[in-house]
LODOFI-916662 format. One record per residue (C-alpha): x, y, z; residue in three letters. Coordinates in steps of 0.001 Angstrom, whole numbers, plus 500000, padded with zeros to 6 digits. Example, Ala and Ser with C-alpha at 12.3 -4.5 7.8 and 13.67 -1.06 7.14 Angstrom:
512300495500507800ALA
513670498940507140SER
This chain:
483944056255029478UNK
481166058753028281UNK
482785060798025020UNK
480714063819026472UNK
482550064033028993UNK
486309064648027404UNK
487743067700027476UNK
489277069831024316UNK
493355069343023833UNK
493021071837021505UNK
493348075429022034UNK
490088077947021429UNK
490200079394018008UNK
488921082335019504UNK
491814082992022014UNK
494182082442018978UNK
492547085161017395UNK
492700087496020085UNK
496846086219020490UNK
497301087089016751UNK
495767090356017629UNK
497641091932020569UNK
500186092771018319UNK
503652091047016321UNK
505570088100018095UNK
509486088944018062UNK
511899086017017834UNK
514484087893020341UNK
511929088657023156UNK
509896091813024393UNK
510259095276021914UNK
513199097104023127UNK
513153100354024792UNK
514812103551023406UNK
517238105119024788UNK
516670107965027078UNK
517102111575025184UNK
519278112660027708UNK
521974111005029700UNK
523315114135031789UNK
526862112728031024UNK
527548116277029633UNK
527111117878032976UNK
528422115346034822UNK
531713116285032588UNK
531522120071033282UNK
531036119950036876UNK
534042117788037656UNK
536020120028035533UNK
534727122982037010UNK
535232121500040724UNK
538482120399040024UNK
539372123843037920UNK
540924121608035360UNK
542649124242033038UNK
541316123119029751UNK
541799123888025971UNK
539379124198023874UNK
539047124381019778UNK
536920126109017958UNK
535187125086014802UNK
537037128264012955UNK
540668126857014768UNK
541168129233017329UNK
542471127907020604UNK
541490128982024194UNK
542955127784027437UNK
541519128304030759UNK
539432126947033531UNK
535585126686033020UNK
533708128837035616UNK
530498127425034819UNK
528305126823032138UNK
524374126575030619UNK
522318125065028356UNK
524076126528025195UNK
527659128751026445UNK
530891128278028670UNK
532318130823031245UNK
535652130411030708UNK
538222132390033039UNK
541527132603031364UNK
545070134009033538UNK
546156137427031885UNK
543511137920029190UNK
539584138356029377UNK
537179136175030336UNK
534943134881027729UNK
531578133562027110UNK
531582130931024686UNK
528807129284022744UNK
528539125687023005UNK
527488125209018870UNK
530874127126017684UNK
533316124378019733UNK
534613121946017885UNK
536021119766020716UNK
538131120193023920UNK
540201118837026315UNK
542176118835029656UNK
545412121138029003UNK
């Protein structure tokens, strides 16, 4: 057998180098992806409420209560029709939570 001939087992110290390189290795597997910013569960929510004309109560963040049905709704208020009082425009920031009446 002719020793020129043999071929290295070894790996190329420059290829390690350019591993090392490319960036960390994680133990758990590739680098996790963040979530999306927005999930469009919140309008999902609001039309099936106002499709349905779920009457609804919502509470403020000063404790005032309001029932009625949502007529429809943008980026930062609620249309809210209520039965034998006003209408009102509420703004998103100033509810505290709500829920189906």
């Amino acid at each position: 057998m002719d020793p020129a001939n043999r071929r290295l087992i070894r790996p190329n110290i420059n290829e390690m180098k350019e591993q090392r390189s490319s960036g960390p290795m994680r133990k758990d597997g590739p680098k996790k992806v963040t979530p999306p910013e927005e999930t469009n569960a919140e309008n999902f929510y609001y039309l099936k409420q106002m499709q349905s004309k779920t009457p609804m109560t919502i509470v403020l963040k000063d404790g005032e209560t309001l029932k009625g049905v949502i007529e429809w709704y943008d980026k930062r208020c609620l249309k809210v029709n209520r039965e034998g009082e006003p209408n009102l425009l509420v703004y998103k920031s100033n509810i505290k939570y709500m829920y189906k009446a």
